[in-house]
N, C-alpha and C positions, 0 to 999 in steps of 0.2 A: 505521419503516424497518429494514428488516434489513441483516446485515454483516458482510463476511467477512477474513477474517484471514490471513496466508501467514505458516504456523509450516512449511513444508516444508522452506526451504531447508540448506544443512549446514553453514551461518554458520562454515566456514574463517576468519575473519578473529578467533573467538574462541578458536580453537584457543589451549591443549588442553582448556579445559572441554567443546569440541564434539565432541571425539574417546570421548567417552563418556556426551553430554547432548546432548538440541536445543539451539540458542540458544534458544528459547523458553521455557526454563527454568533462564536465566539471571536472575540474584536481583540488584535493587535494595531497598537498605535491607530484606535477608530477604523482598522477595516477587518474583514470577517474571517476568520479560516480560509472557507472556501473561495474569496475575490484571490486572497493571501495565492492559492495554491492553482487557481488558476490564470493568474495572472505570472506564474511561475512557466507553467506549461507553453504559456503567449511566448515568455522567452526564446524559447526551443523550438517553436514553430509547430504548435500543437494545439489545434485550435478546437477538433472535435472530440470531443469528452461525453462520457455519460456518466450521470451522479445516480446513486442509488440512495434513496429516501425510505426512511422509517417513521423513526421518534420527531413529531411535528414536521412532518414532513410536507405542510402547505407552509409553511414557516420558507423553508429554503423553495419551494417552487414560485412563494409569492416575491422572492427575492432577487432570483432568475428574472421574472416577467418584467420587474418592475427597472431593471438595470439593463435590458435587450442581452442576457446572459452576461456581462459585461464583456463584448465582445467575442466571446466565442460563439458556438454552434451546440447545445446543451439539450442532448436526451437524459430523460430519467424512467430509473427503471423502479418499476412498484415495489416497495415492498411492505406496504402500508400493512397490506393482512398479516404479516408472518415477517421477522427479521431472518434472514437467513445466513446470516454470520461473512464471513468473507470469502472460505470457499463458495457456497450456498452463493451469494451475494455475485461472485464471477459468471458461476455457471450459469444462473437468470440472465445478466446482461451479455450473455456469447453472441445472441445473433448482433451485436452491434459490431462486433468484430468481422462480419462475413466477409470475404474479401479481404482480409488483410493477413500481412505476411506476420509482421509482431505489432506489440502493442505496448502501452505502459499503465502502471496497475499503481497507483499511492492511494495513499492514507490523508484522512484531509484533517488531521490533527498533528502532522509534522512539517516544520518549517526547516529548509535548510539551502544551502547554496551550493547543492552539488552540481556538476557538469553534467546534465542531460545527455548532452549530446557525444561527449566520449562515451556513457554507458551506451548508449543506443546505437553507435559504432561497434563498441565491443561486440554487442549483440549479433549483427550481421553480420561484422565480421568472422562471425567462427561457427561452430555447429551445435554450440548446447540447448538446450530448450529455453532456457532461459537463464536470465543475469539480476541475481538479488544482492540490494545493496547493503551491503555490512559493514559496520567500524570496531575498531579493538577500544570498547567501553566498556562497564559496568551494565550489568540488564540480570534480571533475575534468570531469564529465560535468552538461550544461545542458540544460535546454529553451527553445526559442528561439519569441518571441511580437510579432506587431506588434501596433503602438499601440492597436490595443483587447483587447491581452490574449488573441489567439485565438492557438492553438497552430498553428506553420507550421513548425517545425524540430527538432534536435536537435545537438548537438556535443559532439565528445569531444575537451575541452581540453588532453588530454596528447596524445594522435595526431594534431589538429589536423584530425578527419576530422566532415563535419557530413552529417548527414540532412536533406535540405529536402524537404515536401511543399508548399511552397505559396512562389513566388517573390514576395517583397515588397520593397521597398524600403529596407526598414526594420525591423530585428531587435534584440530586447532581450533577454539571456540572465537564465534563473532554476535556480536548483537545486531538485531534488526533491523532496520531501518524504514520498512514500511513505502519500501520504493521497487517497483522491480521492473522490466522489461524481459513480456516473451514472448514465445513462439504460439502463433494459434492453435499447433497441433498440441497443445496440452488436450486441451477439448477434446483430442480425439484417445485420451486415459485419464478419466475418470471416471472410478467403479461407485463412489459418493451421491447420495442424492440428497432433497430438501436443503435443512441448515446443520452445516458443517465449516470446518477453519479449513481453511486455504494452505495450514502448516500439513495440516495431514497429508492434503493432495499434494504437496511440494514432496511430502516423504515417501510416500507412494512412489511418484514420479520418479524419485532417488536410486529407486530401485535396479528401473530399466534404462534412465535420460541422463544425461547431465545435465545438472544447472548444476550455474558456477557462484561463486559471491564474488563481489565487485568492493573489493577496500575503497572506502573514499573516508576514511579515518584522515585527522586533520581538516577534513571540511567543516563548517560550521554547521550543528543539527540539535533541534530541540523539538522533543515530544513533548508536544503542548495538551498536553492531558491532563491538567493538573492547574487550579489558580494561580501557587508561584511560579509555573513555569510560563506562562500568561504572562505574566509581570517579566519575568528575566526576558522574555524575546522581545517584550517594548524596547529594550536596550540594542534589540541585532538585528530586529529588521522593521 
C-alpha cells in the first residue's frame, strides 16, 4: 500500500519554531515529525509515500536528499506556489495513487501506536470507501457516526455549528485522528477544486458512500501541534 503524508501546512500553532521551520521538522527525543511518522509506516510495510511541501518546503526536501529519504521511496508533490489545504492537497497528489486499489492518508503532526495493519484490513475487508480513524476524546471539532459507525456528520463544538450529510436518528460524536485509509475511487467524487479541506469532501462523500470510523480509542495518540505537546510525547515515544 502506498501513502501520503501533509507536511504542507504552516503549523501556526507551533510558532515560533514554525516561523523559520515546517512543523515537520519538529524534533521528538532529537528526531523529526516526519522520520517520526515515517518510520511508522516502515512498520506496516509502507515504504512508498508522497509528502506534500509548502512552508520551507526546501527545508524537508533537503532533508529527504540528505538521509536517502530515510529508507523509504519519497515523491513530493509542489505546493510551493499555493497551499492547498488537505482536500486540495489529496487531489494534487492523486496521480500518485494510479494503480492502486486503497491508500493511506496521515498527518505528519500526530504520533501514535495504532495498528496499521488491522485498519488496513478492515479496509479491504468490507466495502466502504474508506476507514477514518477516530477515538472517544475531547476535540473542539467531531465527527458524527450512527450505530454502525458510518459517517453522517460533523460538528464544531465551540460554534455549536454541525454539518449533516445524512439525517439519522441517532448520532455518536468522535474526534479525529488524522489517519485514514481509502479507496481510490474517492477521486472519481469530487465536485471541489484548488484549496479546500478534505472534511468537506469526506461530507460530500457521506452523502452517497460509506466511510466508516475505526475506534482505536485506548491507543496511545498525541497531536503534536502545540510546544507542550512536543514535550509530553518525549515521554511516549
Amino acid at each position: 500500500m502506498k501513502a501520503m503524508i501533509f507536511a504542507a501546512g504552516l503549523g501556526t500553532r507551533l510558532k515560533p519554531f514554525t516561523d523559520h521551520h515546517p512543523k515537520a521538522l519538529a524534533e521528538v527525543n532529537g528526531i523529526t515529525l516526519l522520520e517520526h511518522n515515517l518510520r511508522y509506516l516502515q512498520r506496516f510495510g509502507i515504504y512508498d509515500v508522497v509528502v506534500n511541501v509548502h512552508h520551507f518546503a526546501e527545508q524537508i526536501e533537503n532533508i529527504l536528499f540528505e538521509n536517502a529519504d530515510f529508507g523509504s521511496r519519497i515523491a513530493i508533490s509542489d505546493e510551493k506556489d499555493m497551499l492547498l489545504d488537505t482536500g486540495g492537497g489529496l487531489k494534487k497528489a492523486a496521480w500518485f495513487f494510479e494503480h492502486e486499489q486503497n491508500f493511506l492518508l496521515m498527518n505528519v503532526d500526530v504520533l501514535t501506536n495504532l495498528d496499521l495493519e488491522k485498519m488496513m484490513e478492515a479496509q479491504e475487508a468490507g466495502d466502504a470507501m474508506g476507514m477514518l480513524a477516530v477515538m472517544k476524546r475531547e476535540s473542539s471539532r467531531q465527527f458524527l457516526f450512527d450505530e454502525h459507525m458510518d459517517l453522517c456528520g460533523w460538528a464544531n463544538n465551540k460554534t455549536n455549528e454541525q454539518k449533516i450529510s445524512r439525517e439519522v436518528s441517532w448520532m455518536q460524536p468522535f474526534a479525529f485522528s488524522g489517519i485514514q485509509v481509502l479507496s481510490t475511487s474517492v477521486f472519481n467524487d469530487c465536485p471541489f477544486e484548488g484549496k479546500f479541506s478534505i472534511i468537506d469532501w469526506y461530507l460530500h462523500l457521506a452523502k452517497a458512500h460509506i466511510l466508516k470510523g475505526y475506534d482505536h480509542s485506548g491507543n496511545i495518540f498525541i497531536d503534536v501541534g502545540k510546544p507542550e505537546s512536543l514535550e509530553k510525547a518525549g515521554y511516549l515515544f
